[in-house]
C-alpha positions as CSV (number, residue, x, y, z in Angstrom):
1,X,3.5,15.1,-40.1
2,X,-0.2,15.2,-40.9
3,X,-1.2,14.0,-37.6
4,X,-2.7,16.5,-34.7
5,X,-3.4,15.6,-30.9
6,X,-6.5,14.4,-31.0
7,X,-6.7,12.4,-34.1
8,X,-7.8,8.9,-34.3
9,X,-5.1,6.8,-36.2
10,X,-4.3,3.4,-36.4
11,X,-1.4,3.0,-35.2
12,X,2.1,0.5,-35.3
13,X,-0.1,-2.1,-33.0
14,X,-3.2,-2.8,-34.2
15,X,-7.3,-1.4,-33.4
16,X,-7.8,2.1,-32.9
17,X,-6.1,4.9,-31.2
18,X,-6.1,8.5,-30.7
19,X,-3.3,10.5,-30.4
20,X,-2.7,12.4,-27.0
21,X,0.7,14.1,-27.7
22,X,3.2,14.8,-30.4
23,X,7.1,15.2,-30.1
24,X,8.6,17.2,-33.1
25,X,12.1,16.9,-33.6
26,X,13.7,15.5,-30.6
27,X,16.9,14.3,-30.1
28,X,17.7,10.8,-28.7
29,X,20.4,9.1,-27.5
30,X,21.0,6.8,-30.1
31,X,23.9,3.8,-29.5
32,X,24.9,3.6,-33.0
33,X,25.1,7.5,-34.4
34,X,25.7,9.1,-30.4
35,X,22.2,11.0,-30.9
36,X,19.5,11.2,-33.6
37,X,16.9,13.6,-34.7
38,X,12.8,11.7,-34.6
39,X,9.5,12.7,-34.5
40,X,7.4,10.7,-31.9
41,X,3.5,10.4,-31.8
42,X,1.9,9.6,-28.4
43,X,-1.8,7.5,-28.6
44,X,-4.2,5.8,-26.3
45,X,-5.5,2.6,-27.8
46,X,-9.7,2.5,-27.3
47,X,-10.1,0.0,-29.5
48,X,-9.2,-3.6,-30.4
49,X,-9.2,-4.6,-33.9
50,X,-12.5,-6.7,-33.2
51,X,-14.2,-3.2,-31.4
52,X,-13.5,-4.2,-27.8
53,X,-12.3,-2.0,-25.4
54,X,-8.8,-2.3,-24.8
55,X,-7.2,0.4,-23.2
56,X,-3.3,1.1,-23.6
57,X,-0.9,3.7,-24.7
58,X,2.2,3.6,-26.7
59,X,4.4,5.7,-28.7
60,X,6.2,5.0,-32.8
61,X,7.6,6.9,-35.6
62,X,4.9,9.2,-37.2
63,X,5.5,7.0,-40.4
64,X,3.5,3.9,-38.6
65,X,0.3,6.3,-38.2
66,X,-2.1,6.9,-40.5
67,X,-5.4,8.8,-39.7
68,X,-8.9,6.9,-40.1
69,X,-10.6,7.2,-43.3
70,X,-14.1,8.3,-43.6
71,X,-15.7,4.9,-43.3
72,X,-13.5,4.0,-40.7
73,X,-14.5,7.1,-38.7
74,X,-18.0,6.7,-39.7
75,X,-18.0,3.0,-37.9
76,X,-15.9,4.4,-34.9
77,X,-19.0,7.2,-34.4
78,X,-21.4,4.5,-34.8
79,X,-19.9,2.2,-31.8
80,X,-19.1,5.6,-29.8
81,X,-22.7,6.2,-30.2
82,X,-24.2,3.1,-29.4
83,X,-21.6,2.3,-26.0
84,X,-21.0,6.2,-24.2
85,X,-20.0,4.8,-21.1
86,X,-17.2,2.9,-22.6
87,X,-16.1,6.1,-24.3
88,X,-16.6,8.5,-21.5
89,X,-14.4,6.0,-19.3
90,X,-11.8,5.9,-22.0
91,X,-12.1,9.6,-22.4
92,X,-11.2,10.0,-18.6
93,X,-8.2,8.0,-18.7
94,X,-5.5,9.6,-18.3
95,X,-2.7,7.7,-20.8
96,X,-0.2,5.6,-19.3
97,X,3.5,7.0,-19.3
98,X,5.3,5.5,-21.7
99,X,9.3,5.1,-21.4
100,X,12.4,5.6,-23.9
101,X,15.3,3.2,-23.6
102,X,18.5,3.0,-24.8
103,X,21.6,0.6,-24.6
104,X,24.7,1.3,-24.9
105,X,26.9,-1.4,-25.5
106,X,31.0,-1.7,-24.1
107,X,32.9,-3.9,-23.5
108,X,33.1,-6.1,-20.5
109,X,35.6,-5.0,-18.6
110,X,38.3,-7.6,-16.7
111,X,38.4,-6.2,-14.1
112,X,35.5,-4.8,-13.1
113,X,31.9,-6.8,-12.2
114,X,28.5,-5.1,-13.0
115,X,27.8,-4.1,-9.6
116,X,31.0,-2.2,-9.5
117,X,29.8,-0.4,-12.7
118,X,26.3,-0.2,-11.6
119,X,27.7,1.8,-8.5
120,X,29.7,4.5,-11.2
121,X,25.9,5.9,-11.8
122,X,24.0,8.2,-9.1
123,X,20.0,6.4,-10.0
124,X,18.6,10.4,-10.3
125,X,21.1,11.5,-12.0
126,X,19.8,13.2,-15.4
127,X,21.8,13.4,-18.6
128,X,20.3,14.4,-21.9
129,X,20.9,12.5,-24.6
130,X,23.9,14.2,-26.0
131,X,25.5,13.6,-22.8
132,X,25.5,10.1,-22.8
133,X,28.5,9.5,-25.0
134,X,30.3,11.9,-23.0
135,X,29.9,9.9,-20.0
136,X,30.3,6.5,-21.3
137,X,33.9,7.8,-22.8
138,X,34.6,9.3,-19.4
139,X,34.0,6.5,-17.4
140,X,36.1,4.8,-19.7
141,X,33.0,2.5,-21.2
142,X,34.0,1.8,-24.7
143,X,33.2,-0.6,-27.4
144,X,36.6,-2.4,-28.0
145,X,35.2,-5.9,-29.6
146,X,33.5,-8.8,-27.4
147,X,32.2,-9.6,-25.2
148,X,30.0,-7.4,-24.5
149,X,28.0,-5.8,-21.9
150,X,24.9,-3.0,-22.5
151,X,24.5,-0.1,-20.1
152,X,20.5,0.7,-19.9
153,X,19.3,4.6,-20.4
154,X,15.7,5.5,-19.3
155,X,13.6,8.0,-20.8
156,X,10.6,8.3,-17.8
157,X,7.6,8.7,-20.2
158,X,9.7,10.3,-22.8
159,X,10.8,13.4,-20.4
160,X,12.3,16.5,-22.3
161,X,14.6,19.2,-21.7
162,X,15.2,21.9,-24.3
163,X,13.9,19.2,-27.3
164,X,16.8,16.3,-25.6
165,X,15.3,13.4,-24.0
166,X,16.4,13.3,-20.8
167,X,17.8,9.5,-19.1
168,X,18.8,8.0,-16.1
169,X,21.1,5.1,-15.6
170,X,18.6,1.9,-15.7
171,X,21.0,-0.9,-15.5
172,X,23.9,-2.9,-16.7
173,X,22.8,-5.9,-19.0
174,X,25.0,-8.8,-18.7
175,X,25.3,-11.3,-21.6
C-alpha cells in the first residue's frame, strides 16, 4: 500500500480527501467465503471536486486511492493558502465513524417470524468476524434455497479486536 495517514488522496467518491487511518490486513466477515482478508483506508473528504468545502468521511479498498500528483497538490496549497479558516475548521474535525456491515443471508424459516429471530440475538453482544458463521450454523440459520431472508452484522466504525472486525446483531432483513 503506498498510502500513509496523512496523505491527501482522491479517493472512491470524488474531490479531495486525506487519509486519517489505515487497517492492514483485517479480517471480515464475509457472507460468501465465511471471512476475508482486506486492507481498508480511512479519509476525511475537504474537498468537492469544484473546491468547496464538503466535509465527510468514508472508508474503500486501498486500490480506489491514489495520492495527489504534484500539480494537484500544488493547487490544494494554493486554495489552503488563500481560505485558512476553512482548513483549520476541517483540520479540527474530528472524522465521522464510519460503519462495516454485513449480511448474511438464510433461509426464511416456516416457522419462525423475524421478531422471533430478532430475539435469538443479545443487541451488545460482540462476535468477531470468524464467529459469525459459527453462530448462524448454531442457531440453525442456513442457506437452503429461497426465499430468503438477510441477518444484518455491524461493524461500529470498523471496531477491531486482535486484526477481526468485531459485529453486533443489526437486524433481520425481510424480502
Amino acid at each position: 500500500m503506498n498510502v500513509q495517514i496523512g496523505d491527501w488522496v482522491t479517493s472512491s467518491s470524488s474531490g479531495i480527501w486525506r487519509v486519517y487511518r489505515i487497517l492492514d490486513n483485517v479480517l471480515i466477515a464475509d457472507a460468501s467465503k465465511g471471512t476475508n482478508s482486506i486492507d481498508l483506508v480511512f479519509s476525511s473528504k475537504f474537498l468537492s471536486e469544484s473546491y468547496k468545502p464538503l466535509f465527510k468521511s468514508e472508508c474503500c479498498s486501498p486500490s480506489l486511492v491514489r495520492k495527489l500528483d504534484q500539480n494537484e497538490m500544488n493547487k490544494l496549497q494554493l486554495f489552503i493558502d488563500e481560505n485558512p479558516d476553512k482548513f483549520k475548521k476541517f483540520d479540527k474535525r474530528s472524522p465521522k465513524n464510519v460503519d462495516g456491515f454485513c449480511d448474511v443471508f438464510f433461509s426464511r424459516p416456516d416457522d419462525k417470524s423475524a421478531e422471533e429471530i430478532t430475539n435469538y440475538f443479545d443487541k451488545n453482544q460482540k462476535y468477531k468476524a470468524s464467529e459469525i458463521s459459527n453462530l448462524m450454523d448454531t442457531l440453525n440459520l442456513n442457506w437452503a434455497g429461497n426465499p430468503s431472508w438477510r441477518i444484518e452484522f455491524k461493524s461500529s466504525d470498523h471496531e477491531c479486536e486482535n486484526g477481526e472486525l468485531v459485529y453486533t446483531f443489526n437486524k433481520v432483513l425481510e424480502f
